[in-house]
N, C-alpha and C positions, 0 to 999 in steps of 0.2 A: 767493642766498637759501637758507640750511639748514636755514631755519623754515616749512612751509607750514602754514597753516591751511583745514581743512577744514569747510563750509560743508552742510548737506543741507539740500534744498528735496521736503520728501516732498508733492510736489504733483501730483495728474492733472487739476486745473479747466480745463489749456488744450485737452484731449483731450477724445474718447468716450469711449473704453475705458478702465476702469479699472484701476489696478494699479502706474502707476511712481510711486504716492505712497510705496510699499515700498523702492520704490529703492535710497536713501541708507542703509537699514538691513542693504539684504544685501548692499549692497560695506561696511560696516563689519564685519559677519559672517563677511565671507568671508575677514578677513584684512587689511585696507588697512592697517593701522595698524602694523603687523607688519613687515608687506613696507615700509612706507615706512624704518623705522627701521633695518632692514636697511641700508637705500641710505644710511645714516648722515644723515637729516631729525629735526628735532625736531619734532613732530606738536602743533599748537595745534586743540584741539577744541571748536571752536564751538555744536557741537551742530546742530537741528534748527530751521528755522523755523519756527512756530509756524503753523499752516493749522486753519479751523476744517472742521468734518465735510460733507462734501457733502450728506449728509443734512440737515444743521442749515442750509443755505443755503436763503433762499427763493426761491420759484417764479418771481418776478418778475426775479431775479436769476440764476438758472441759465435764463433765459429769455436774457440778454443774455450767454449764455456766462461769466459769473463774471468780466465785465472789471473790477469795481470792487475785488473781491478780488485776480485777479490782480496789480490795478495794487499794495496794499498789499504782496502778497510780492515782489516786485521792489524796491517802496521801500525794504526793509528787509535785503536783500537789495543791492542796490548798497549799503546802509550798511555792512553788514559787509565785503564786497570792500575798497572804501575804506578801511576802518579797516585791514585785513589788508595793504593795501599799505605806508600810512602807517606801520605797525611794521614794513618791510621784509619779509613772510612773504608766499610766494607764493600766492594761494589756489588751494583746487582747489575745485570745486561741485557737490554729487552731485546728481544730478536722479531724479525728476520729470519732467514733460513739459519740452519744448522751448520753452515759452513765458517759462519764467525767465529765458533767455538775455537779456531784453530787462533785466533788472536788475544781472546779472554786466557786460556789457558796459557798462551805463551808469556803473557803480563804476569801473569801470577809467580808463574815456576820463575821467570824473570826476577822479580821481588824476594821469593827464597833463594835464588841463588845467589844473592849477595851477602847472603849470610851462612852459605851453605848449608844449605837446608832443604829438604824436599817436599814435593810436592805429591801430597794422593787427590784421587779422583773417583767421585761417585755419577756414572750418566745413567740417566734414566729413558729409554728411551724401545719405540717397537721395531726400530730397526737397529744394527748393528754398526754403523757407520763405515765399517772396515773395511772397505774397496779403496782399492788403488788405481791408478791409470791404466795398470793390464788387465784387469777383475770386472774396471764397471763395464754394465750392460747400454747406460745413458753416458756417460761423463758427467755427470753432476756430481759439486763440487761437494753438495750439503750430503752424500752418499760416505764421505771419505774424511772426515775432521777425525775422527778418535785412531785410524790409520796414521794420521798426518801428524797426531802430535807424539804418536808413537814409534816415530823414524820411519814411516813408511808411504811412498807416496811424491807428487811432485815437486824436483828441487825444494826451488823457492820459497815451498809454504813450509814443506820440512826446514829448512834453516832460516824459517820468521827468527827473527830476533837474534842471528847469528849462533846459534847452538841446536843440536839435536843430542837424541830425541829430546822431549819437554817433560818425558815423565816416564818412572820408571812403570813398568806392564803388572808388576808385582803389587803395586798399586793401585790399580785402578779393578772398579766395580762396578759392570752393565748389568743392570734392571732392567726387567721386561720384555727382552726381545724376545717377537713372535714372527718375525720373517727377514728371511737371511737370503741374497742370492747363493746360487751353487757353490762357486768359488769363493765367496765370502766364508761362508762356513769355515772352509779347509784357512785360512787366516786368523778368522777368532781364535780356531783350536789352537794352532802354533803358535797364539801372539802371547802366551803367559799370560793374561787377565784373566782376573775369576768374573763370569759370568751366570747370570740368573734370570733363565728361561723364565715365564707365565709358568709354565707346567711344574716349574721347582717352586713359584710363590704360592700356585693351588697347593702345592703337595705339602710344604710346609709353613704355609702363612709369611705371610710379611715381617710381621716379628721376628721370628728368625733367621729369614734372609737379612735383616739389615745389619742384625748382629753380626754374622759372619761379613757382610758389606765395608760397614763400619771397623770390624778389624783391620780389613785390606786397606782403606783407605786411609788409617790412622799408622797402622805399621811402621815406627821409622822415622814418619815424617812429622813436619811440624802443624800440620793441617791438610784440610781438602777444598776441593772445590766442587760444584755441585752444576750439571750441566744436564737438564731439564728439557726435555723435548716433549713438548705441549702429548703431541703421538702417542707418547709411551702409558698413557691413557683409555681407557676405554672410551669409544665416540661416543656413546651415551652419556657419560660427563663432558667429555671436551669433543664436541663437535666441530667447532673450528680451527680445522688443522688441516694442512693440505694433503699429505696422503695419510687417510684414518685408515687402521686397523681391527678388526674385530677382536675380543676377547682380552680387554688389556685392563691394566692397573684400576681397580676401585678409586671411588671418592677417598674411604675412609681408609685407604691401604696407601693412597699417596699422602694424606693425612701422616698419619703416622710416621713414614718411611720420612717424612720433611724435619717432625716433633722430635722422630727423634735423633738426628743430624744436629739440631740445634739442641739438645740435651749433652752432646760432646762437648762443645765449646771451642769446638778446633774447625769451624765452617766460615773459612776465611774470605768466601766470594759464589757468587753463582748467575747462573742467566738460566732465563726462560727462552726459549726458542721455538720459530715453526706455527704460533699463534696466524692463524689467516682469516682476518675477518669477512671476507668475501665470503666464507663457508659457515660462520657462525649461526647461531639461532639466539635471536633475543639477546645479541651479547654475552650469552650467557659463559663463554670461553673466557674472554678475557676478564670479567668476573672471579673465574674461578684461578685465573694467574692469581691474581691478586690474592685471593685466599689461600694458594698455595704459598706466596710470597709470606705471609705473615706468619706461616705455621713454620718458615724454614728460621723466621727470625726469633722465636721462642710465643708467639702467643700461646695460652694454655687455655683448658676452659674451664679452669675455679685458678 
């Protein structure tokens, strides 16, 4: 694919904190478009998903965490992936909170399922997403995506797209987490995905984790998708992010883990999420989207 099309979801309804509705506009700012064309891509600009103002939302509704809203950007949002696929163009999806994930991944699995074909998944990220509606300790929405496309979680988002789950668990591969609530824990364990502490990428480097990553996600299926949480980084590279973590992913360890995704040939789509430039320093986050982006799409350095 030498087509991507680019997708922004300027949404914080899955969060507290506000700010990564800004997101999608300061990796466009910063250059993406640019650097994409560089790497010789034809850039299809989708433009922005349409979110109405937090403010304008009522009280009744920001009471139940904006799940009926959220569910609508996701609908519309797996429409465009799907379409993106169907014209052969890879998308990429700028986020916003981590709760859009539940829409990206459902367009995709959507697209192989008409061909019968499945879908893996590689997320990268410091927290585990894996709360449910009984589990979380906030209700946030952006707490619960990789639960949700995994059969588990509220109606609605579970059967986005009129099917569950979105992906089989045997498939999919979490990078990085370094803080898990309670109950989330006892969820990862039973959900069947292979998982890859900080302390297992100290122990055995990055390289090796992706190997084993990269099996799970290839296994079976016809591709992956790559679902990036700005987070799952160390705040000393990516400071602008809303809730940072101490002790996470290197520059040159997410370097790699991207290089070598795109060395498969089976990285059918991806989004960045979680970017808040409210938090940034010197832009220097959304910067490094960018530079992430290009290393997922094969830039090499000879």
């Amino acid at each position: 694919m030498k087509t991507v099309s680019i997708i922004g979801v300027p949404s914080d309804l899955g969060a507290n904190m506000r700010g990564a509705n800004i997101g999608p506009s300061a990796i466009r700012i910063a250059g993406l478009h640019e650097k994409l064309k560089v790497l010789g891509f034809s850039v299809d600009e989708r433009g922005d998903i349409l979110l109405p103002l937090r403010e304008s939302i009522s009280l009744d509704e920001a009471a139940k965490k904006y799940q009926s809203v959220i569910k609508t950007v996701c609908k519309e949002l797996s429409d465009h992936v799907y379409e993106s696929l169907k014209l052969n163009r890879k998308p990429i999806v700028l986020g916003g909170d981590h709760s859009i994930g539940i829409g990206t991944i459902t367009g995709v699995s959507k697209f192989l399922r008409d061909s019968h074909q499945k879908l893996g998944l590689i997320w990268i990220d410091a927290h585990a997403d894996m709360n449910t509606p009984s589990t979380t300790h906030t209700g946030n929405i952006h707490g619960m995506p990789l639960a949700t496309v995994l059969g588990l979680g509220h109606d609605d988002l579970v059967n986005l797209g009129g099917f569950a789950p979105k992906i089989d668990p045997k498939n999919v591969a979490l990078i990085g987490i370094r803080t898990l609530d309670s109950e989330e824990k006892d969820i990862c364990k039973r959900s069947g995905i292979r998982y890859f502490t900080m302390r297992e990428i100290d122990e055995r480097g990055m390289h090796l984790v992706m190997q084993d990553a990269l099996k799970v996600a290839t296994d079976g299926t016809a591709g992956f998708h790559l679902s990036f949480d700005i987070d799952g980084m160390d705040p000393l590279h990516a400071p602008g992010v809303s809730t940072p973590v101490t002790g996470g992913i290197s520059l040159r360890e997410a370097h790699l883990a991207l290089e070598m995704m795109a060395d498969t040939g089976k990285l059918l789509s991806m989004e960045f999420v979680e970017l808040n430039p409210m938090c940034d320093v010197e832009h220097k986050t959304a910067r490094l989207v960018i530079d992430l982006v290009q290393s997922a799409l094969g830039k090499s350095i000879v």
